[in-house]
Structures are given as C-alpha cells and as structure tokens.
C-alpha positions as CSV (number, residue, x, y, z in Angstrom):
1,X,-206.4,249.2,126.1
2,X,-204.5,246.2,126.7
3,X,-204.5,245.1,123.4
4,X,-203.4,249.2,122.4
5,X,-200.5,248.8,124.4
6,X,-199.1,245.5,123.0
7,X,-199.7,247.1,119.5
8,X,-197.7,250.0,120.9
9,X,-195.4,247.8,122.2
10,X,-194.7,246.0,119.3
11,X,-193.9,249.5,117.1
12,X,-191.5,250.8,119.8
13,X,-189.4,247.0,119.4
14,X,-189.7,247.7,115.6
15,X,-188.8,250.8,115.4
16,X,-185.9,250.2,117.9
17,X,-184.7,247.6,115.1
18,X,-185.0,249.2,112.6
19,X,-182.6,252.1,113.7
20,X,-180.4,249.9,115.2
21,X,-179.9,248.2,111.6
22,X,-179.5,251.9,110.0
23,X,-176.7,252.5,112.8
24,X,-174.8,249.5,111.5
25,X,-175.3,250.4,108.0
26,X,-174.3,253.6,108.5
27,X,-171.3,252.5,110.2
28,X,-169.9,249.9,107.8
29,X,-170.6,252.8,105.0
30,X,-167.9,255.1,106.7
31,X,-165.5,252.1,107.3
32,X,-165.4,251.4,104.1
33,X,-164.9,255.2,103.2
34,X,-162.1,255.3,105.8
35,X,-160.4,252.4,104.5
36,X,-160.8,253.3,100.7
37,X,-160.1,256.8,101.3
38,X,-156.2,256.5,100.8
39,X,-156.5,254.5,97.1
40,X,-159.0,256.9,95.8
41,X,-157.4,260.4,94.0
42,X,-159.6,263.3,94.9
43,X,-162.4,264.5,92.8
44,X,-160.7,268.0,91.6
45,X,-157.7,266.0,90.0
46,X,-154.9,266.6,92.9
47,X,-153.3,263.7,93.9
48,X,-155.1,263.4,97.7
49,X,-154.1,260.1,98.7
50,X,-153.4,258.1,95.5
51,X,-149.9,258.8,95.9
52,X,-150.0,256.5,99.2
53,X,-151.1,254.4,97.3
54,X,-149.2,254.0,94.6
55,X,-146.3,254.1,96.6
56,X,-147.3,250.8,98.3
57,X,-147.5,249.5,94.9
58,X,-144.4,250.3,94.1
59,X,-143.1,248.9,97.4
60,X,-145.0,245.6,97.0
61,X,-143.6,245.1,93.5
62,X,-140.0,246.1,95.1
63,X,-140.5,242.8,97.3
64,X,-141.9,240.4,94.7
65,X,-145.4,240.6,96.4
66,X,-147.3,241.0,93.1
67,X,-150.5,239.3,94.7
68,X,-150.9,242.6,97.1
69,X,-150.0,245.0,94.5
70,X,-153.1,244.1,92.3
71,X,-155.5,243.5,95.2
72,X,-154.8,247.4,95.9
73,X,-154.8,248.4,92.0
74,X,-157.8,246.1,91.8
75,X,-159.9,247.7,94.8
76,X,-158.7,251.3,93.7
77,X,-160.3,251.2,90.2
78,X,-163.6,249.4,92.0
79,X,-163.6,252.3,94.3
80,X,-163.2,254.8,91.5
81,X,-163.4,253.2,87.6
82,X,-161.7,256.9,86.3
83,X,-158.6,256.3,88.1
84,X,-156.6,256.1,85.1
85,X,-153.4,256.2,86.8
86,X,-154.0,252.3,88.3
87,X,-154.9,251.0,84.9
88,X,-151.3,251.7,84.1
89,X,-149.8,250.6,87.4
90,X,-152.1,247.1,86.5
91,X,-151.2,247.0,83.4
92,X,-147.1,247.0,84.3
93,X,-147.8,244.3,87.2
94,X,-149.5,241.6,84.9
95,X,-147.1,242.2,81.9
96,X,-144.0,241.7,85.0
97,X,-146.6,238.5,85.8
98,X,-146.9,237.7,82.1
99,X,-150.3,237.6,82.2
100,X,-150.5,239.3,78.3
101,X,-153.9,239.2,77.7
102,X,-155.2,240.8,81.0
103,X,-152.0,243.2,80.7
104,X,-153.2,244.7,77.1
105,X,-156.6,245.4,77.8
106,X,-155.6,247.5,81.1
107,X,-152.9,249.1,78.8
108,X,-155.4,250.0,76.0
109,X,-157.9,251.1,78.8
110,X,-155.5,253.8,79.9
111,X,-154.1,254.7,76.7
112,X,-158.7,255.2,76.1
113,X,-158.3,257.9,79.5
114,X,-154.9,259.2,78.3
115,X,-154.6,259.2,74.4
116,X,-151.0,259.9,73.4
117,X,-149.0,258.8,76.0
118,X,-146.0,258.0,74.6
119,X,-144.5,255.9,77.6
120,X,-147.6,253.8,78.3
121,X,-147.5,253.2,74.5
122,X,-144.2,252.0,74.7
123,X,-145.0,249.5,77.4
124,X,-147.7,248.1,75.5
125,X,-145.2,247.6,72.3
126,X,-142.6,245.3,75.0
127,X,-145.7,243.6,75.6
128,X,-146.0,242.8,72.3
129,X,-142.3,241.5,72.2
130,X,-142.3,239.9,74.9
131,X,-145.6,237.5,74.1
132,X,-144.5,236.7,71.0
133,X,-140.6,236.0,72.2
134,X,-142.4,233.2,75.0
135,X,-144.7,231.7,72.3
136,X,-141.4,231.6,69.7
137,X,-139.3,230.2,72.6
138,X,-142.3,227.5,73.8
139,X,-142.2,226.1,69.7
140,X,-138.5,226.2,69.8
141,X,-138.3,224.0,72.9
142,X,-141.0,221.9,71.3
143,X,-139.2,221.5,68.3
144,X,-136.0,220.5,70.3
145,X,-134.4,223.8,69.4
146,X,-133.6,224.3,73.4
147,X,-130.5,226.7,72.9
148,X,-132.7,229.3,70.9
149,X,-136.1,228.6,73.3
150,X,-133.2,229.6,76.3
151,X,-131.9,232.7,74.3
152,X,-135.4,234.3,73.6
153,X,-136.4,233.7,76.9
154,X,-133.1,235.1,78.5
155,X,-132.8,238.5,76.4
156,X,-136.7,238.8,75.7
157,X,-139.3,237.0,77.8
158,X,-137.4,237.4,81.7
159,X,-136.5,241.0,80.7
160,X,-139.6,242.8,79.9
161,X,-141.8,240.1,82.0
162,X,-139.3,239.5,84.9
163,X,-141.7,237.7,87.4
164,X,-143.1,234.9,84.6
165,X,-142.9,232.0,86.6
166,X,-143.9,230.1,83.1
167,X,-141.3,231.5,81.3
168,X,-138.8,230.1,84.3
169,X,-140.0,227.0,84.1
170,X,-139.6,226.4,80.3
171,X,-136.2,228.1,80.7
172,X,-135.4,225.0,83.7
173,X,-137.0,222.3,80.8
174,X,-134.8,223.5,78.5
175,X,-131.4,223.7,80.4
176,X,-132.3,220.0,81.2
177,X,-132.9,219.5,78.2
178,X,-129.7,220.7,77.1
179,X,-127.5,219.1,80.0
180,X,-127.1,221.8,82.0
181,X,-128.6,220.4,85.6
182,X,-126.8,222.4,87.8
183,X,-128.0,225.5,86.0
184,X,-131.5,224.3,85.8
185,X,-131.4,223.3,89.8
186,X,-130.8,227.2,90.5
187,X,-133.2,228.3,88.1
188,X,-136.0,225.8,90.3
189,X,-134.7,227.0,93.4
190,X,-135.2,230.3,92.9
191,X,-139.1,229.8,91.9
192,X,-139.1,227.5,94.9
193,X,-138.0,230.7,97.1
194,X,-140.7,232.5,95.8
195,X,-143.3,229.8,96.2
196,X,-142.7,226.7,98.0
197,X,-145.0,224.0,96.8
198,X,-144.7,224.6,92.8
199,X,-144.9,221.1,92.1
200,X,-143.4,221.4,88.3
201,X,-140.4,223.4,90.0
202,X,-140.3,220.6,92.7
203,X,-140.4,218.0,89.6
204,X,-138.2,219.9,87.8
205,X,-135.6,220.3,90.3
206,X,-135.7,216.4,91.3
207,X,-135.1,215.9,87.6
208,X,-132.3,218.0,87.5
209,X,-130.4,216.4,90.7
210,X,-131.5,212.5,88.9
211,X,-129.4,213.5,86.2
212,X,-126.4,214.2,88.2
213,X,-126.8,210.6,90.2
214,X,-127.8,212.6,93.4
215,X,-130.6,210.0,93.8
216,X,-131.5,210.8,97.2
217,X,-131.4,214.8,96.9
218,X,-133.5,213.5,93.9
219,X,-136.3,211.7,96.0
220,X,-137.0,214.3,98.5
221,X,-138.3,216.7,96.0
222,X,-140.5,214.0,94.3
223,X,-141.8,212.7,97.9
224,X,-142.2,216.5,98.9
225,X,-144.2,216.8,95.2
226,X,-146.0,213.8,95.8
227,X,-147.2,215.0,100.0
228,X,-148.7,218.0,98.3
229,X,-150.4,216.0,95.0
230,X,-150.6,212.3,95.7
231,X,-152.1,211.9,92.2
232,X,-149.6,214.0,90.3
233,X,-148.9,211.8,87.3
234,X,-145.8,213.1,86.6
235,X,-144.1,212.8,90.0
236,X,-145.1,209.4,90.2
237,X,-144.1,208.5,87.5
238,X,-140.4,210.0,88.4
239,X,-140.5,208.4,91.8
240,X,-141.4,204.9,90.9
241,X,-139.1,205.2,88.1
242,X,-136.3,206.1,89.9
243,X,-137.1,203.6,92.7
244,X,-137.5,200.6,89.9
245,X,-133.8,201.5,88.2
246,X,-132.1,201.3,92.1
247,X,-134.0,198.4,92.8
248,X,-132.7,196.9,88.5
249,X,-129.2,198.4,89.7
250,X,-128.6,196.4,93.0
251,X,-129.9,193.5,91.2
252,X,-127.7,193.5,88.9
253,X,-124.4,194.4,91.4
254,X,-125.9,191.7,93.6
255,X,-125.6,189.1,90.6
256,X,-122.2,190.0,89.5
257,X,-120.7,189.7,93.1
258,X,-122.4,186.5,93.5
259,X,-121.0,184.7,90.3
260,X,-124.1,184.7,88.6
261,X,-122.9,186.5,85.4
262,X,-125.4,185.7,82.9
263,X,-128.1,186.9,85.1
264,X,-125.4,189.9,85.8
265,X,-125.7,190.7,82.4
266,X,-129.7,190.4,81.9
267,X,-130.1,192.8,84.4
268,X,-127.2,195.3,83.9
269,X,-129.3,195.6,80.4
270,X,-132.4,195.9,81.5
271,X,-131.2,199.0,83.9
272,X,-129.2,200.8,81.5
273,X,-132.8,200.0,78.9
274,X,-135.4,202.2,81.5
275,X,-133.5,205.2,81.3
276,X,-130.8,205.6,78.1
277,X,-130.0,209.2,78.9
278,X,-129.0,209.3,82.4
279,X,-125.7,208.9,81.6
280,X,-124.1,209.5,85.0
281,X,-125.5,206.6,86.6
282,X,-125.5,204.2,83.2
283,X,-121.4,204.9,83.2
284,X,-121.6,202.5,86.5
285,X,-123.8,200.2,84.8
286,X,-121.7,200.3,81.6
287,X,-118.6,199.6,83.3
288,X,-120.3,196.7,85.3
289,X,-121.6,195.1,82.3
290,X,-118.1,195.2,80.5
291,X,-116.4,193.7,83.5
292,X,-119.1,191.0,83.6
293,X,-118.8,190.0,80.0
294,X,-114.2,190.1,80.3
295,X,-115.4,187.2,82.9
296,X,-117.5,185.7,80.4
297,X,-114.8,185.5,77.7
298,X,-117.3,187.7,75.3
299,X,-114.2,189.9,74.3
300,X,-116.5,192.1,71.6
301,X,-119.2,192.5,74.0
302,X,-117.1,193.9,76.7
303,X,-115.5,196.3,74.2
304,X,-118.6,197.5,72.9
305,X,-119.8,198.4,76.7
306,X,-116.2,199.5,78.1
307,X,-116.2,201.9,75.0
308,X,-119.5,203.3,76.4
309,X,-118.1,204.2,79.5
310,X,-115.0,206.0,77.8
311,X,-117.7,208.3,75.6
312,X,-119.4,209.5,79.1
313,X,-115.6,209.5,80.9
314,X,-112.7,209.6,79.3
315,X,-110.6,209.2,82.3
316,X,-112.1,206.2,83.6
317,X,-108.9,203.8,84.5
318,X,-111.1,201.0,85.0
319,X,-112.8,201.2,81.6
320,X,-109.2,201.3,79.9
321,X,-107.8,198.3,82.0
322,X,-111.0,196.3,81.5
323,X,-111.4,197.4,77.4
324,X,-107.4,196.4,77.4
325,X,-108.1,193.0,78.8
326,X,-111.5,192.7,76.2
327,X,-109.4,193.4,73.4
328,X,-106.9,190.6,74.6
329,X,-109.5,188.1,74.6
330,X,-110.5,189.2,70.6
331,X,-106.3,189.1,70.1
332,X,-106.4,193.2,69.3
333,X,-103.2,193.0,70.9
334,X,-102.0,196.4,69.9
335,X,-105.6,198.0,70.6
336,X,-105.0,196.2,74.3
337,X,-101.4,198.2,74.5
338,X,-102.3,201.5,74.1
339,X,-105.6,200.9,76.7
340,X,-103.6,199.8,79.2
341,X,-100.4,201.9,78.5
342,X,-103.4,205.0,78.8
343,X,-104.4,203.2,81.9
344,X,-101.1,202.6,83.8
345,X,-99.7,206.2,83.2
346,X,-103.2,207.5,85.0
347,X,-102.3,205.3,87.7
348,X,-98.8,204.0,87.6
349,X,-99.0,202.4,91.7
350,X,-101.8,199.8,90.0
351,X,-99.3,196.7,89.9
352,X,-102.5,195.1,88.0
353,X,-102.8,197.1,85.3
354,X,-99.0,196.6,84.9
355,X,-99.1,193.3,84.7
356,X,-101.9,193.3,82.0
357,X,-99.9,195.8,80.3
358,X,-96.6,193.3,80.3
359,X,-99.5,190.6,78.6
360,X,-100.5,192.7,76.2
361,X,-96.9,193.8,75.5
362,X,-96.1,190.1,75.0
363,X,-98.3,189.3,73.1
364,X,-97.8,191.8,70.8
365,X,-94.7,190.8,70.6
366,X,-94.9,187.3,69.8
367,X,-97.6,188.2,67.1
368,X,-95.2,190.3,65.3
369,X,-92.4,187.7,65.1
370,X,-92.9,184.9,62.3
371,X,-95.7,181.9,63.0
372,X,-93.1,178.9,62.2
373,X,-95.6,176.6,63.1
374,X,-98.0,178.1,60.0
375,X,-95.1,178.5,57.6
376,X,-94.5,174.7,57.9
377,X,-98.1,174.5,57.3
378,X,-98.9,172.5,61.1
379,X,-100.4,172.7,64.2
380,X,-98.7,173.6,67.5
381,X,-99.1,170.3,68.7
382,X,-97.5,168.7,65.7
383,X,-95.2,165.7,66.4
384,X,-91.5,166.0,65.2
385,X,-92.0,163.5,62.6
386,X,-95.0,165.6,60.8
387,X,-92.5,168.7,61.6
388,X,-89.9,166.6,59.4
389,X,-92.4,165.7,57.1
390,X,-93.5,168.9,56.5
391,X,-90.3,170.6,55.8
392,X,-89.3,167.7,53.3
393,X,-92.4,168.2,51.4
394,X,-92.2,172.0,51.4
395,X,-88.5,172.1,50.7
396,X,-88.8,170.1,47.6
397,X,-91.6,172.2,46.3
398,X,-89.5,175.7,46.6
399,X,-86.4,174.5,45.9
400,X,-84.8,177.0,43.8
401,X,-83.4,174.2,41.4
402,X,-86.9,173.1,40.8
403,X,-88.3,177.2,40.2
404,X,-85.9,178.5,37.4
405,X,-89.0,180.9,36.6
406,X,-89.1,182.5,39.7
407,X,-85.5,182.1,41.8
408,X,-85.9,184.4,43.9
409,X,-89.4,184.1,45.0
410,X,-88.5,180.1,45.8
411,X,-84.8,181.3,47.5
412,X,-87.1,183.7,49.5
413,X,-89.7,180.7,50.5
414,X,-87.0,178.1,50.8
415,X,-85.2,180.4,53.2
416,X,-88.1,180.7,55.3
417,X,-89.0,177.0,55.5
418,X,-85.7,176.3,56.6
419,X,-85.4,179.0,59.4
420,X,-88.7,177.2,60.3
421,X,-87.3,174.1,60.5
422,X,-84.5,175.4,62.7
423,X,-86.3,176.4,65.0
424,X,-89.2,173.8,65.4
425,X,-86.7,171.1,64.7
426,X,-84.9,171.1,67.8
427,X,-86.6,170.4,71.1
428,X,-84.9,172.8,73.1
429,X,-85.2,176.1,70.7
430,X,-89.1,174.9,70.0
431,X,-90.0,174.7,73.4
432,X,-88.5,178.4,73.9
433,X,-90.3,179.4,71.2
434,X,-93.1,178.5,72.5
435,X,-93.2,179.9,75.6
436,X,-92.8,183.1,73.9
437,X,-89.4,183.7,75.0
438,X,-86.9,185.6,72.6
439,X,-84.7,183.7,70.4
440,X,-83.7,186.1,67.6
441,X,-80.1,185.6,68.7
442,X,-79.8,182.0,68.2
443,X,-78.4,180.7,65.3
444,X,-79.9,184.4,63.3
445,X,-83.5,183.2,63.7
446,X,-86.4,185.0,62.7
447,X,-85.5,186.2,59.5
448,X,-82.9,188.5,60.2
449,X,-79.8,186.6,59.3
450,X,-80.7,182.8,58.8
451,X,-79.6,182.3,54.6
452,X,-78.7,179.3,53.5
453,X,-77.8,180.7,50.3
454,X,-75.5,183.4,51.6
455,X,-72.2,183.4,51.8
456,X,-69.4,182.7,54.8
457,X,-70.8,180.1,56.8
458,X,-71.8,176.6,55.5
459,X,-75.5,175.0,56.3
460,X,-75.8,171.7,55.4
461,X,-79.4,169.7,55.5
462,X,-79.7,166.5,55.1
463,X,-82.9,164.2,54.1
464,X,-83.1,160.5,55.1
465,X,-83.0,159.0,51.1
466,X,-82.0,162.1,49.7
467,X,-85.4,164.2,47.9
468,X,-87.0,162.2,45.1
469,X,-85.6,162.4,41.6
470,X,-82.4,161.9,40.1
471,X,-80.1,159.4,41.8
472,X,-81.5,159.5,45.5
473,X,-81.6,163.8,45.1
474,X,-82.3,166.4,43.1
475,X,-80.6,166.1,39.3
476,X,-76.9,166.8,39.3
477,X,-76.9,163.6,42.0
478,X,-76.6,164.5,45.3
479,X,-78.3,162.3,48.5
480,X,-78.2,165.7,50.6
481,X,-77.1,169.3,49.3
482,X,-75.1,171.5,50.7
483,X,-74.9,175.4,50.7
C-alpha cells in the first residue's frame, strides 16, 4: 500500500511536470505569434500587418539604421518564405549596403514570385552598374588613375549604392591620393559619424590631417586606431612613422641652432628621405637645409634646396632671400637680383633683405664694368712694377704700327690696354677701383670715352728706354710716342 502510494506519488509529480513544461511551451508559441504577427501579410493576400512593417523599414532606412531594417526583412521571410514583398525591400537595403551578391539573389528571388516586374527589374540592372562602376573604379585607383576611380564612384557607385562604406573609403584613398586632404578628412568624418571605431576611416583621416602638417590632430586618430587594434599594422606603422620624422625633425633644428651644420645637414636629409611626399612639412625642412648649406659656403647645394621650397611655395620670402644669398656665393649675381628684388617687394620693412639686395646690386655692377686687372693679364694683388710690365709688354704687341693687317682690331686692343693702365696705374684711381666704387667719370674710364687715337685732346705715354726696336722706339725713331 505503502509502496502504491509512492508509485502514485511519483505519477502525480510527473504528470504535474509535464503540464507545467506544455504550459510554457504553449506560452512561448503564442509570444512568438504575437510578436511576429505584425511582419507577416495575411494568408488571403490583404496586406494585414505587413504594411507596419514595411513602414518601419522604410523608416529605419530613412535614419541610416540598415542593420534593423534587415533584421526585420530577415525575420519576416523566416516567419513566412512567400512574402515576396520583403525579398524586394532586401534586395534595395543590401544594393544601398553594396553588398551585390547577396542583393541579386534576393532580387532574382522576387522577380521568381513576381515575373515581369518592370521596376524590380530595373533595380536589379543599377545593380548591375553600379558593381561593375566599384570594381572599374577599385582598378583605376590601383592603376593610379585616382581622378577617374573618384568620378565612377561619385556619379555611379554612391548613387545607386548610397550607404557603401567601401566605396567611401576608396573615394577618401583616392582624394589623398590626389592631394585633396581636406576633402578626404570630410569624406572620413562622415563614415566616422556613422560608425565610430572604423579603423581604416580613423587611419584614413589621420593621414589626411599628416599631410596638412596637423601632426597632432594627426596622432589622436592613430592613438584612437591603435586603443581599439593594438596590432593594426597599418596604424603602427603611421604612428611610429610620424613619431620617428618629429623626433629626425628636432634633431635636425636642434643641430642647426647649435652650430653643428654638418650634422644639421645629415639629419635635415635624412628627414626629408622617410617621407618625400609630405610636402607641407619637408618645405620646413627644405628651407632649413638651404639656410644650413648658405652657412656652409655650398652656394649650389643651397640653391638646389631653396628652389625646393619655392616649387611647394612660391611666396616664401625666406626661400628668395636665402636662394639670393646662395646664388651670391656661386657669383649668379643677376640670378641673386631678381631673388632678392622678389623678396624685398613681398616684404619691403626687411632692412636685411635690403641690404643683400644692395650686395647683389653691387656686385652686378662691378661684374658688368671691364676686369682691368684680367685685360692686363694680372692678379689683383699684382705689384705696380708687374702692372708696368705688363702694359709694356702688351702695348708693344698691339701696337697698331706693328698690326698693319689688322688696324683696327690692334687700335681696339691697344685702346683697352691703355684704359687699363690708367686706371691700375695710379694708386689712388686703383684703390677706388677696387673697392668697387664708380669711376666712369674720371679721365672717360671704362671704355666709354678713353681713345688715345681720337682726336682733341693729347695722351702721351711714355716707356722708360723707349719700346724695343728702331732707335730706342718703334721705327720712325721715337723714345716715347705721342697721340
């Protein structure tokens, strides 16, 4: 009896679990008919609730909130597989994603449930365009055709696929590609809107501001990269990068302000050598090298680098006085003019450049006038007996007497050797003439009036002995001659 009861016992616990189970069952059956009730169309082809549901859709995709509008599409058709209506609505949502592949076949499933429709049809055909624009613009890009990749992706790709967060990323590659940073930092920020820790946008972005010189602005989206991915190769590889050129950088200022130019100039190269293209922070280094090398004396050097500065900016003041002073150094004297002429009327209150600009006008000057000194055939330093000696020696050999054959070439050269003379043989107009001052006026110097053949006034030179040959002088017997 005992024993009847436990065995009783034990089917009334049993039997109490197993309807408890069914309950819950039961209950999770009509939940789930409660909840999918509103995605579901109704069996005799009205549209019961779908409409609800297809208007969230709409209003999700409104928003940007593609992720909720498949979920729903998604459930919908697992709730009911005819629902042809949802194929369609998936089909839209993953072309507007760019998702092709996944787009086509809910496309051609639709256009299976509803042959002939003409507007689905045509939504499958922009697919069509639109994958083969992306994959045209990804070869262009690859092919460094970046002007074309942005075209097909501008009037193509973002217009029949407007939520392809590839196609916005190759379009931000290829506006940095093509220069255009601050163009490619809104395209990044607006995928950065939509979702926050995109590293390529974030890399992307940082890239764009590193190309501008906004180094720090720069950092922060690498560092930010780097939180979410430690081992992202690419944003380590931009972060230590750009922390390695600073670090080349203020090595090389350091150096320069310290007097140690040689080293200056090791490491100015070296900088400028990691990154060639980031021309808005090499222009500094450019310019730093250039003034290194004026200090240095290495005239072509500092041209060459100076005239990299002008190709990135053609207004740097700095860069013309510093390429006018290199061009002094390598005696381009009217190269050195128009630098610093270029540089004083961008900044005429720079009393330096104006008083480079008065050296280079000098010196211009006194290269145009005659070299008496290398007419004469001497050195600067030459002693007034070798300036005598000289002039004998030359004077005799283009004497016009002694160059029947060719009068006035010799009258010419005999002319000029005895300007020369004129002026190098008196201490007081040789020591002007060194100095560079200007002594056209004195006694007709310089070519313009000095003739000793000419008419009116008399020049007489006179030789110590008279010239060799004849009686103490030329033939015709004259110790000096006289014009």
């Amino acid at each position: 009896m005992v024993i009847g009861m436990k065995f009783c016992g034990f089917d009334l616990v049993a039997w109490r679990g197993f309807m408890f189970s069914l309950f819950i069952l039961n209950f999770v059956f009509c939940c789930q008919l409660i909840l999918l009730q509103p995605l579901v169309a109704a069996k005799d082809g009205k549209p019961g609730d779908s409409a609800a549901l297809f208007e969230r859709v709409s209003e999700s995709i409104k928003v940007k909130k593609y992720s909720e509008a498949l979920a729903d599409l998604n459930a919908a058709i697992g709730a009911d597989p005819a629902l042809s209506e949802a194929y369609w609505r998936r089909a839209y949502v993953l072309r507007q994603l760019c998702r092709y592949e996944e787009s086509e076949k809910s496309y051609k499933k639709f256009l299976e449930m509803k042959p002939g429709n003409s507007a689905a049809a045509k939504e499958l055909s922009q697919l069509y365009q639109a994958q083969n624009a992306f994959d045209s613009s990804n070869s262009l890009f690859e092919t460094g055709e970046f002007s074309k990749a942005l075209e097909y992706i501008d009037k193509v790709v973002l217009i029949f696929s407007p939520a392809c967060t590839k196609a916005k990323l190759l379009k931000a590659r290829s506006l940095i590609a093509s220069k255009d940073y601050s163009s490619a930092i809104s395209e990044t920020g607006y995928i950065l809107k939509e979702k926050e820790d995109n590293l390529e946008a974030l890399l992307l972005r940082g890239r764009a501001y590193y190309y501008l010189a906004d180094h720090d602005v720069a950092t922060r989206h690498y560092q930010k990269g780097l939180r979410l991915d430690p081992e992202h190769g690419e944003l380590k590889k931009a972060y230590f990068g750009l922390k390695n050129l600073l670090k080349k950088t203020k090595s090389a200022d350091d150096n320069a302000s310290k007097g140690k130019l040689r080293l200056a100039v090791e490491e100015y190269k070296a900088a400028i050598a990691l990154d060639p293209n980031h021309t808005a922070h090499n222009v500094n280094l450019h310019l730093g090298l250039c003034k290194v090398l004026v200090k240095l004396g290495r005239g072509n050097d500092a041209v060459t680098s100076c005239t990299e500065v002008l190709e990135i900016d053609g207004d740097s003041v700095e860069a013309l006085r510093q390429r006018g002073e290199a061009k002094l150094l390598i005696e381009d004297w009217e190269g050195a003019v128009a630098d610093l002429k270029s540089a004083y009327e961008k900044s005429p209150q720079d009393m330096n450049i104006r008083e480079a600009l008065m050296r280079a006008e000098k010196s211009l000057k006194l290269s145009q006038r005659k070299d008496w000194y290398k007419i004469l055939g001497i050195s600067k330093t030459a002693s007034m007996s070798e300036i005598k000696k000289a002039y004998k020696k030359l004077a005799l050999q283009w004497h016009p007497d002694k160059n029947v054959d060719n009068r006035e070439e010799a009258e010419a050269k005999f002319r000029e050797i005895a300007a020369a003379y004129e002026i190098l043989g008196d201490e007081d107009k040789r020591t002007k003439y060194d100095r560079g001052e200007d002594i056209e006026e004195m006694g007709g110097m310089g070519g313009g009036g000095f003739n000793p053949f000419g008419g009116g006034q008399q020049f007489t030179f006179h030789f110590e002995g008279g010239f060799p040959g004849g009686e103490g002088g030329f033939p015709g017997g004259f110790g000096g001659f006289h014009f």
